[in-house]
Steps between C-alpha positions, in 0.01 A plus 500: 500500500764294344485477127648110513509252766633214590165303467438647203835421330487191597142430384589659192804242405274220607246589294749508202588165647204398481412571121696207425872380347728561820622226647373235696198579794774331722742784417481757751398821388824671534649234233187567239520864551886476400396378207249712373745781559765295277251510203608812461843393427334357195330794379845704432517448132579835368687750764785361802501608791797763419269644281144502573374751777223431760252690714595374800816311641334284778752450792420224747600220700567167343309318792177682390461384114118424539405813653750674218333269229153690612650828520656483154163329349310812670742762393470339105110501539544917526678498194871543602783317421720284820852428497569234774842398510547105501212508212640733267897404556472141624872471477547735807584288776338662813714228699845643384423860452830660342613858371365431171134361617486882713591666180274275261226571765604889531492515124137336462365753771631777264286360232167541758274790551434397854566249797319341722592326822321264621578400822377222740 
């Protein structure tokens, strides 16, 4: 038995969506779910990204940011902290991806306890 699914990622995300405050219903789902992952962005008041440490450093596919918006809502519900790349450094550029965006991402896997790939 799997512990998450696709359905239930999804459904999770929508039902997010659907509490109200993301974008337009004539948004698809994949463009609300972006942005309740970039709330997060506005939660960093008091640690960076150099500094703070996660639970879990969430590797995925770009293409996928609904089903990753469920997973990382699911993964928060059991307490533990996420660190998804484009949320937490939004200056990394996943179209030019340099020397120093592999080292910036080495470094912020250093400052997680675990990873996670989630692959579609």
């Amino acid at each position: 038995m799997a512990l998450f699914t696709e359905d239930r990622l999804r459904n999770r995300v929508r039902n997010q969506l659907s509490k109200g405050g993301y974008g337009s219903i004539y948004d698809s789902y994949e463009t609300r779910a972006k942005q309740i992952l970039n709330e997060s962005i506005s939660r960093q008041k008091l640690f960076s990204s150099q500094s703070k440490t996660y639970d879990i450093f969430l590797s995925h596919s770009s293409s996928d940011s609904e089903i990753v918006a469920g997973l990382k809502l699911e993964i928060e519900d059991l307490g533990y902290s996420v660190y998804v790349d484009w949320i937490e450094d939004p200056l990394l550029s996943r179209a030019n991806v340099t020397k120093e965006t592999a080292l910036t991402l080495q470094e912020r896997m250093k400052n997680c306890k675990s990873l996670i790939y989630a692959f579609s």
